[in-house]
C-alpha positions in Angstrom: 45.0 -33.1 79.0 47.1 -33.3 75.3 48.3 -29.4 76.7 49.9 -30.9 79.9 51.5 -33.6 78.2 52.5 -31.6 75.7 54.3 -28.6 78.3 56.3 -32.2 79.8 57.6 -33.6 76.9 58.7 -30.0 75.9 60.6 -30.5 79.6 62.4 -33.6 79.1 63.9 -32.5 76.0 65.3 -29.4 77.0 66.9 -31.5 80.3 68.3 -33.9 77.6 69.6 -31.2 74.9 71.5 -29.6 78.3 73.0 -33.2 79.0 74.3 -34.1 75.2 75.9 -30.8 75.3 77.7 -31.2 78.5 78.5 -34.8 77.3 80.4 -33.2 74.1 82.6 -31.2 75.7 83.9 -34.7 77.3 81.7 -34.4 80.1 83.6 -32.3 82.5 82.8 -29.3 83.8 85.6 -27.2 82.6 85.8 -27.1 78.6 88.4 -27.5 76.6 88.3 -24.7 73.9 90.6 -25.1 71.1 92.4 -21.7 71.8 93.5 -22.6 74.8 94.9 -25.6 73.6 98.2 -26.0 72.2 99.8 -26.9 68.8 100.7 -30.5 71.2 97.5 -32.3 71.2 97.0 -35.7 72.4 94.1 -37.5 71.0 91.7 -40.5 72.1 88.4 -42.2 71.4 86.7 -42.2 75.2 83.3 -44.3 75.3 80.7 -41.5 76.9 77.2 -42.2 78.2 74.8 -40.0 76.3 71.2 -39.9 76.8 68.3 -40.1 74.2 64.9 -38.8 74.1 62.5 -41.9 73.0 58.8 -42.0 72.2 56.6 -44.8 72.7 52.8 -45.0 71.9 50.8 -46.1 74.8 46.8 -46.4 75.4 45.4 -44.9 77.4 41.4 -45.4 78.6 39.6 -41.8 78.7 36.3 -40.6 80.1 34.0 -38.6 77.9 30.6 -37.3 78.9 27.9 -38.3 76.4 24.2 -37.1 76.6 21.5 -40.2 75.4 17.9 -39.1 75.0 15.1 -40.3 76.9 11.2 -40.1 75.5 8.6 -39.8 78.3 5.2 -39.8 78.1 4.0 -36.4 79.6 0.3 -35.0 80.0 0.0 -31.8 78.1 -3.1 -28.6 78.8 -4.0 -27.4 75.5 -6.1 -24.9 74.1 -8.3 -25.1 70.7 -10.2 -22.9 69.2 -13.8 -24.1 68.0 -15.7 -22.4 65.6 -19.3 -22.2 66.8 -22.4 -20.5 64.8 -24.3 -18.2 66.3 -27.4 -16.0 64.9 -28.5 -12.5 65.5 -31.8 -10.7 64.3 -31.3 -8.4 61.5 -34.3 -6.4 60.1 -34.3 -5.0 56.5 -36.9 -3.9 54.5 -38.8 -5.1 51.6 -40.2 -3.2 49.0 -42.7 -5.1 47.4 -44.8 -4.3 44.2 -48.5 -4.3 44.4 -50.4 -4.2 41.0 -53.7 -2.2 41.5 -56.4 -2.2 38.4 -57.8 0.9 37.9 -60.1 2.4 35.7 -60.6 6.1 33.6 -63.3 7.2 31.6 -62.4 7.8 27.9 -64.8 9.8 25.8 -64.9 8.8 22.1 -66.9 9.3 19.0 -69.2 6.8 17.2 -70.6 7.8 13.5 -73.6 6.0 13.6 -75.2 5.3 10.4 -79.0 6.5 10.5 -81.5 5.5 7.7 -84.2 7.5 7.1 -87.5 6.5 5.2 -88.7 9.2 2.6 -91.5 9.3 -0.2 -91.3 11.6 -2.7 -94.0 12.8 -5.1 -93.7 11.6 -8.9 -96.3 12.6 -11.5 -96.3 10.1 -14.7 -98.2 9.7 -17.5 -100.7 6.2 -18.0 -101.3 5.4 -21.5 -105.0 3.9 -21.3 -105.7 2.1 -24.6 -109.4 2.4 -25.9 -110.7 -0.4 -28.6 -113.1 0.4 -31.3 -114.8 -2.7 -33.1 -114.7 -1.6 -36.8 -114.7 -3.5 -40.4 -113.1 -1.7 -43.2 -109.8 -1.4 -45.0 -108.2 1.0 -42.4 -104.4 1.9 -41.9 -103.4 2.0 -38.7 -100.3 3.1 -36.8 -98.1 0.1 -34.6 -96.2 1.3 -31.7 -93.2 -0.8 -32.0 -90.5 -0.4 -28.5 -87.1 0.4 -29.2 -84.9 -0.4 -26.6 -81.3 2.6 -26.6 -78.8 2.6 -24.0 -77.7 5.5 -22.2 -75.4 7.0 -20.0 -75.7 9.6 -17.3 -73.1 11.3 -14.7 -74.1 10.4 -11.2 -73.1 12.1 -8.6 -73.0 10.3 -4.9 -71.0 10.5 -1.6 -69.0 7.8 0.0 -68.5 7.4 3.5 -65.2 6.4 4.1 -63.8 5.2 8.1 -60.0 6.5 8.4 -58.4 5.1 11.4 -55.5 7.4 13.4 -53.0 6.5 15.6 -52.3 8.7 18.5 -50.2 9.0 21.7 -51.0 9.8 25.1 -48.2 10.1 27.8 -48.2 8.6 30.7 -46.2 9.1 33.9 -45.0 6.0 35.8 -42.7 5.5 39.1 -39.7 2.4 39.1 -38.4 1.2 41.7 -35.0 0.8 40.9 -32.6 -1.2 44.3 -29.4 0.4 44.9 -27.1 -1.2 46.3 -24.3 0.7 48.9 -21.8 -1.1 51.3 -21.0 0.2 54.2 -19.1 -0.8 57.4 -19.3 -1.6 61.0 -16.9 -2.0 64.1 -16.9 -5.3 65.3 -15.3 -6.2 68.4 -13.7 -10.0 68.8 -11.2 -11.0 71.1 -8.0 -12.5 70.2 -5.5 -14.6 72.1 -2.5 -14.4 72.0 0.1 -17.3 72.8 3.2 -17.1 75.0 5.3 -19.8 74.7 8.4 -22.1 76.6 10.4 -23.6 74.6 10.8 -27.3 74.7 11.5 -30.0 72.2 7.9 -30.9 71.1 5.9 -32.1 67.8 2.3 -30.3 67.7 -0.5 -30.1 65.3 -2.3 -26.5 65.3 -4.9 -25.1 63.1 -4.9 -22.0 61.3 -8.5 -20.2 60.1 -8.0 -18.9 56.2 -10.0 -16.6 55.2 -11.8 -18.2 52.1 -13.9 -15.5 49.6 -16.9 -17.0 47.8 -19.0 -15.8 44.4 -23.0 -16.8 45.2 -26.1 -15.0 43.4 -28.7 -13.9 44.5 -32.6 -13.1 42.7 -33.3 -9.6 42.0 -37.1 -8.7 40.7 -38.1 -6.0 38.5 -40.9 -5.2 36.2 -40.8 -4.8 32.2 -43.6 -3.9 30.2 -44.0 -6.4 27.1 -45.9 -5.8 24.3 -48.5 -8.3 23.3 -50.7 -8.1 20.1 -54.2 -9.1 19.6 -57.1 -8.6 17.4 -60.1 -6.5 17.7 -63.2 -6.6 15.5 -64.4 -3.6 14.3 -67.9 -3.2 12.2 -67.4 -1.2 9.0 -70.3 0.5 7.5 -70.3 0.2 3.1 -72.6 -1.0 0.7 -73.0 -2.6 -3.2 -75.2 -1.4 -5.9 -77.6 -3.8 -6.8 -79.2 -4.6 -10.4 -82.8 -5.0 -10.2 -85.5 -5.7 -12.4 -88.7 -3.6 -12.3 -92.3 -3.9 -14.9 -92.5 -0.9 -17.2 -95.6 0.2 -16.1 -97.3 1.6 -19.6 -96.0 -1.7 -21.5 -96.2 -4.4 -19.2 -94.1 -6.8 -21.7 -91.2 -4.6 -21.0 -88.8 -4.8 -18.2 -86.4 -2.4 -17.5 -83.2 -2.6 -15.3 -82.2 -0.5 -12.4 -79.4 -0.1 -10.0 -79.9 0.0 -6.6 -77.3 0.8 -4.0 -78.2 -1.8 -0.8 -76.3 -0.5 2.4 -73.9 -3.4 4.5 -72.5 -3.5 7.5 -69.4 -5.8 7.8 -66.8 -6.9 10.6 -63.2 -6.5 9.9 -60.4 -7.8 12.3 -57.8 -5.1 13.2 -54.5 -5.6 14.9 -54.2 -3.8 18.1 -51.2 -3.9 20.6 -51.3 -3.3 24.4 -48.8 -3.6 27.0 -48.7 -6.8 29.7 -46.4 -5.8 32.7 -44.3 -8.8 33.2 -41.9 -9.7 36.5 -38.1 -10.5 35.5 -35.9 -12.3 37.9 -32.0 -11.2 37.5 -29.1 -13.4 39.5 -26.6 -11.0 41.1 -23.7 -12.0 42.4 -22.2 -10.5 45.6 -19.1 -12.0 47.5 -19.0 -14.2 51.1 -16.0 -14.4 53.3 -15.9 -17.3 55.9 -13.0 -18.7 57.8 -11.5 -22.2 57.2 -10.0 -24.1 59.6 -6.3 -25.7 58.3 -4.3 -28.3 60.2 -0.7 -27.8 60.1 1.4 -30.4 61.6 5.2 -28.8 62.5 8.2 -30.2 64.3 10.1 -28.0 66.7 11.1 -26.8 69.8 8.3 -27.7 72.2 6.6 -25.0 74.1 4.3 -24.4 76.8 1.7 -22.3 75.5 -0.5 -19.8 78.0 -3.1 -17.9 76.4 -3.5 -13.9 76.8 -6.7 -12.6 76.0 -6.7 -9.1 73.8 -9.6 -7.1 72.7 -9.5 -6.0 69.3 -11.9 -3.7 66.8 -12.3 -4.4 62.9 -13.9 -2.9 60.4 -16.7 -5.5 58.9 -18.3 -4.5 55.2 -22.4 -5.4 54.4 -24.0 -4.6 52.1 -27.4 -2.2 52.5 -30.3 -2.2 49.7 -31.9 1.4 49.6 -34.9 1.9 46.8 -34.2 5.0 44.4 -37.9 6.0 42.9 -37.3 7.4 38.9 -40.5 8.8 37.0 -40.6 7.7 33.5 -42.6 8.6 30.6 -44.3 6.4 28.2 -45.8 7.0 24.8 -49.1 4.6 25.1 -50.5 4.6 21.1 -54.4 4.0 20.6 -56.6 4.2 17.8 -59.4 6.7 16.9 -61.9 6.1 14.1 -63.2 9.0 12.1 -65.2 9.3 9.0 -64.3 10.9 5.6 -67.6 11.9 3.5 -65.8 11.9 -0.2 -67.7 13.2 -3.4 -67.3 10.7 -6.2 -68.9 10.3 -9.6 -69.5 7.2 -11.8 -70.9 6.9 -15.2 -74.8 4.8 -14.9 -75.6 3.1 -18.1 -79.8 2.9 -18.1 -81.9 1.5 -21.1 -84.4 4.1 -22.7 -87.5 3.0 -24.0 -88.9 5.1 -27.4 -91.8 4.1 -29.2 -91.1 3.7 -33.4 -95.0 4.5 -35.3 -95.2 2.3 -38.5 -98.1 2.9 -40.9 -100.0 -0.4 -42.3 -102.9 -1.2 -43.8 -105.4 -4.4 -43.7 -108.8 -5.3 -44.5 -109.7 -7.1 -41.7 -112.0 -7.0 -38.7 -110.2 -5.0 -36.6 -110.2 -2.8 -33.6 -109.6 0.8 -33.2 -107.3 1.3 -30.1 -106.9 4.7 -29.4 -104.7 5.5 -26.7 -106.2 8.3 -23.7 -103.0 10.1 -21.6 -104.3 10.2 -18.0 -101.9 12.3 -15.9 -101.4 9.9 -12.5 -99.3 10.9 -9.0 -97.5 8.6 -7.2 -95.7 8.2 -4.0 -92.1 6.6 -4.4 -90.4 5.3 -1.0 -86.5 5.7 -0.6 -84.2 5.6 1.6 -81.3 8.4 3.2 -78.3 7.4 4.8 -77.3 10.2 7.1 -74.2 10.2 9.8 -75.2 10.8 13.5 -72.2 11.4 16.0 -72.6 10.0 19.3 -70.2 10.9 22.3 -69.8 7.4 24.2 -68.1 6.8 27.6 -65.7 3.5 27.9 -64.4 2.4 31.5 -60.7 1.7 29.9 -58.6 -0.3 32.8 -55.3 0.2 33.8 -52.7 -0.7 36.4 -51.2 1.0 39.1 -47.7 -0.1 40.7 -47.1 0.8 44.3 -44.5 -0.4 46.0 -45.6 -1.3 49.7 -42.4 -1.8 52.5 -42.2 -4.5 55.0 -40.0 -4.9 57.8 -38.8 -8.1 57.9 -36.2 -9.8 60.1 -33.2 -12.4 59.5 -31.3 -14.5 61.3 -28.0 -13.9 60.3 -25.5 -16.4 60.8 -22.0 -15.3 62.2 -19.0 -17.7 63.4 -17.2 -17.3 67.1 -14.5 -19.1 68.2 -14.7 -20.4 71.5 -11.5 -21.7 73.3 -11.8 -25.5 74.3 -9.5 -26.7 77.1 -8.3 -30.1 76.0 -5.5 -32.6 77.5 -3.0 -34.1 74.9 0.0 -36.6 75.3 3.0 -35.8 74.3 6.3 -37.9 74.0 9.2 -35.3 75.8 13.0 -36.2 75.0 14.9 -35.3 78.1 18.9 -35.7 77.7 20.9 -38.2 80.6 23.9 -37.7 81.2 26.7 -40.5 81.4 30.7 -41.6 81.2 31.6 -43.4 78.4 35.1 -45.1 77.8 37.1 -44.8 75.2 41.0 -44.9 74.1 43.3 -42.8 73.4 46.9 -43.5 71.7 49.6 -41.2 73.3 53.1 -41.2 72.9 55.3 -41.3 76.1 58.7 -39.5 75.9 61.2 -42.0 77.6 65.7 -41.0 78.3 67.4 -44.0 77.0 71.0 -43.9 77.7 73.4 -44.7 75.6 77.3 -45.3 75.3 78.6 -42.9 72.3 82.5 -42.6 71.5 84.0 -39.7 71.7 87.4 -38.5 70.5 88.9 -36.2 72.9 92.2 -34.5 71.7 94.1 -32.9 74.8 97.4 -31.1 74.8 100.2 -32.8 76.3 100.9 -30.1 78.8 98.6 -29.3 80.2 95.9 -31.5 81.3 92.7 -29.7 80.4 91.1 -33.0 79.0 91.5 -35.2 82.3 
């Protein structure tokens, strides 16, 4: 429209430029060029109508198309995927230790002290006093005891229990998990939206894959040690002072040393080994899918659904037992007995008789003393040693692992599609004239009555 009037404005002021210029050459069609004039020249002012190019603004009412939007209410088919749980039967196996209590026969050896009752012949010598009643001035002879001290060298064996500590080996199987991942194919389906695009606000959820650290119990057996005390009988002995009647004097008691056999209990600190069940928390790693709302605002789009099958590769783990034969050095403790020579210095009190002459007149009786050679039989007792072979049920424990198949229920999450209607507010666009005003300015010819000097010759009449 502002092109059109443009190209007729342009027009009317050509038309008018062609006019003025014809009006200064006095408005005739011949022209009066000052060459052709003479050196004569008549001059006057004429009064010539000239025309003017004018502008004026003017409004004008235009018709512009304007688009207002328009919300409806429209019925929309949706599709939402819901995650549903689902469980499938998975069967591992369980190795499970089983204790068994079995027993060995250990052959050991028991010195045994043995006491033996002996008599041994002893010949000694009896004094046997015989009196004599007699009156006269007699000197006689009194046997007066003298008591000397005296040592000897003994000789005598002591029986001595040495305890050893030894090792036996023994041979035992672990059952150690071992832990391997592997992978699977897994086929789910995935759909995939095609859209139209329309002007639309939706909400639409997302699953996020979401990794998780949990712990689970692992068992395995350790052997603790535990002390504890065993009583053992030791065989040893004391020597003993005794008193004992000298058999020739009867006032006169000697002392003798007697060694008196004991058998006492000693506690000894022994160690054995307890097999003791350790739980251990070991973590592994869970993936699951979270569901995420996200609200955008754009184009809105129809959305169809096209169903593709895809394949992924899923890890688990798998628990596999690896059996390892160890070794153990088990100590126990065997008793022997050491026979050791010693020798002590015995101190034993020696009885000598001391004669002393006197004399007396007295009443008095003759004691002369008769030797009578006597035998005698003297008990005693012999420790001797006797080694006995014993058999002992010792008990020990066996671990077998015994396998069990067990099954799972595993959990695993599908997503179904869920057709679902939603209402949605659609902008549609109508159409429509609206007024408005436009200033424009008009070009208008506005004549006008301009003076013009004309100079003409006199002869000629080229100005008329």
């Amino acid at each position: 429209m502002r092109k059109l009037y443009g190209t007729a404005a342009v027009a009317v002021f050509l038309a008018l430029a062609a006019g003025t210029a014809d009006a200064g050459f006095c408005g005739a069609a011949r022209q009066c060029w000052p060459g052709r004039c003479s050196a004569q020249e008549n001059c006057c002012t004429v009064m010539r109508t000239c025309q003017q190019v004018v502008y004026e603004q003017q409004q004008v009412t235009c018709y512009r198309t304007a688009y207002e939007p328009v919300c409806e209410q429209q019925t929309v088919n949706c599709v939402r995927y819901v995650p549903e749980t689902r469980y499938r039967e998975c069967n591992y196996t369980v190795a499970k230790p089983v204790w068994e209590t079995k027993t060995r026969e250990t052959t050991y050896t028991v010195a045994r002290p043995v006491w033996e009752d002996r008599v041994r012949q002893e010949t000694y010598t009896v004094c046997r006093p015989v009196t004599e009643n007699r009156v006269r001035t007699e000197t006689y002879t009194v046997c007066r005891p003298v008591w000397e001290t005296q040592t000897r060298t003994e000789n005598y064996t002591v029986c001595k229990p040495v305890t050893e500590t030894r090792y036996r080996t023994c041979t035992y199987t672990v059952a150690k998990p071992v832990w391997e991942t592997q992978t699977r194919t897994c086929t789910y389906t995935v759909a995939k939206p095609v859209y139209e695009t329309r002007q639309q606000q939706y909400t639409c959820t997302v699953w996020r894959q979401v990794q998780e650290q949990q712990e689970r119990e692992v068992c395995y057996t350790v052997c603790r040690p535990v002390p504890y005390t065993q009583t053992v009988q030791v065989c040893s002995g004391r020597w003993e002072t005794r008193c004992q009647t000298d058999p020739c004097n009867p006032c006169c008691v000697r002392q003798c040393r007697v060694w008196v056999p004991e058998v006492t209990q000693r506690q000894v600190e022994c160690v054995r080994y307890v097999p003791e069940t350790v739980v251990q928390k070991v973590p592994y790693t869970v993936c699951r899918m979270v569901p995420e709302q996200r609200t955008e605002t754009r184009n809105y789009q129809v959305c169809r659904m096209e169903y593709e099958q895809k394949t992924r590769e899923v890890p688990y783990q798998v628990c596999r037992m690896e059996y390892e034969q160890k070794t153990q050095q088990i100590p126990y403790q065997v008793c022997r007995m050491e026979y050791e020579q010693k020798t002590r210095e015995v101190s034993f009190q020696v009885c000598r008789m001391v004669t002393e002459q006197k004399t007396r007149e007295v009443p008095y009786q003759v004691c002369r003393m008769e030797y009578e050679q006597k035998t005698r039989e003297i008990p005693y007792k012999v420790c001797r040693m006797e080694y006995e072979q014993k058999v002992q049920q010792v008990p020990y424990q066996v671990c077998r692992m015994e396998y069990e198949q067990k099954t799972q229920q595993v959990p695993y999450t599908v997503m179904v599609p869920q057709q679902y209607q939603q209402t949605v507010n659609v902008t549609r666009y109508v159409s429509k004239q609206v007024p408005y005003t436009v200033t424009r300015c008009v070009p208008r010819v506005v004549e006008t009555q301009v003076p013009v000097k004309v100079c003409c010759p006199t002869v000629s009449s080229c100005c008329q």
